[in-house]
C-alpha positions in Angstrom: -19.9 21.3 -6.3 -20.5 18.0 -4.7 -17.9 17.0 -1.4 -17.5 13.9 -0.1 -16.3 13.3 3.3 -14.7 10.0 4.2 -14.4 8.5 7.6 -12.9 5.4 8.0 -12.1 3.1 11.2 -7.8 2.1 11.5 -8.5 -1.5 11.9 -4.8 -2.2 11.7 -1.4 -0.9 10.7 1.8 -1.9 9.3 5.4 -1.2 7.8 6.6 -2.4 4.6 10.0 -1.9 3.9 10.7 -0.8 0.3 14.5 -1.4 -1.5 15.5 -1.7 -4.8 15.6 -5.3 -5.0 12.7 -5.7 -2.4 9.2 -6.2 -5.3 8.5 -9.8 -3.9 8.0 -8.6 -0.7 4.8 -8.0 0.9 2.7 -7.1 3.8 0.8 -9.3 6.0 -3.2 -10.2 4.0 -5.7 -7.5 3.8 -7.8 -8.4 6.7 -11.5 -9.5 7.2 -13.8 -6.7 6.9 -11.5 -4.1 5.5 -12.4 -2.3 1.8 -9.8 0.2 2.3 -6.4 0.8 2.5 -4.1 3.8 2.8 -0.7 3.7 1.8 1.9 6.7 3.2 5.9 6.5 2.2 9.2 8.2 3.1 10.4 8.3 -0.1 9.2 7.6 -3.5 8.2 4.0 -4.2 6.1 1.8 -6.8 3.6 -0.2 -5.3 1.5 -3.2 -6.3 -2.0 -4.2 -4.8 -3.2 -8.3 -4.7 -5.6 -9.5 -6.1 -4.8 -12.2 -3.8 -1.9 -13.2 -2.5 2.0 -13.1 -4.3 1.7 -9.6 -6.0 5.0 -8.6 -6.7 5.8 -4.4 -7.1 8.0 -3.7 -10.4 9.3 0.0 -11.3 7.8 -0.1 -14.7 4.5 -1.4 -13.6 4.1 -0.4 -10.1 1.7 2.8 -9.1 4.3 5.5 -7.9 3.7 6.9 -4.8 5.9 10.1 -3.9 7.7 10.8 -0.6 5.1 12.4 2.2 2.2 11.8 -0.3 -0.6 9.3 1.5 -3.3 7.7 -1.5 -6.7 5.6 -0.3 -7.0 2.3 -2.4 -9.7 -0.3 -2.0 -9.0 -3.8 -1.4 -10.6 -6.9 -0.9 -9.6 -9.8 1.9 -6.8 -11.5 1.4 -4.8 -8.5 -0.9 -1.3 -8.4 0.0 0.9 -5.0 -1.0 4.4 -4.9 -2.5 6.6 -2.1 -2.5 10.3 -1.3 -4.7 12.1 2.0 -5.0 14.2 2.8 -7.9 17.3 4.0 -5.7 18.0 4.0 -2.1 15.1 2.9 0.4 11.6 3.6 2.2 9.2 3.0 4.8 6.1 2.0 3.3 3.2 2.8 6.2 0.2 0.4 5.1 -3.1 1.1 7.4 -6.1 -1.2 7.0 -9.6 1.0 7.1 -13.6 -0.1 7.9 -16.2 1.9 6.5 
């Protein structure tokens, strides 16, 4: 069985926070050089990823991330992040990676 080992560099970090009414809004632009992005919440929320600029996070259509869970997406410059919960509210930790 093949293993892959992935090592990144942090270029950056920031927190998103995530309500029910909160889908329009969105982290800072994916920056320069980055392909990687790792998203880690306090509590369940549905997250949408660019392309571009002005994505907006919907419970239907979002990707659900669960509470303590931490997923690795790629992105491209520019990509913004949006985050919603269906009840109550969470800290979205969004970490830009190199490599």
């Amino acid at each position: 069985m093949a293993r892959q080992n992935n090592f990144y560099r942090v270029n950056s970090s920031e927190n998103l926070s995530a309500t029910t009414t909160s889908g329009a809004t969105r982290s800072g632009g994916c920056p320069a050089q980055v392909t990687k992005v790792r998203l880690a919440t306090t509590a369940d929320v549905f997250v949408k990823i660019g392309p571009g600029a002005d994505p907006t996070a919907t419970v239907a259509g979002g990707v659900l991330l669960n509470s303590g869970d931490s997923s690795i997406f790629t992105v491209v410059e520019n990509d913004e992040i949006a985050a919603i919960t269906a009840s109550g509210t969470a800290t979205v930790n969004i970490t830009w990676l190199e490599g």
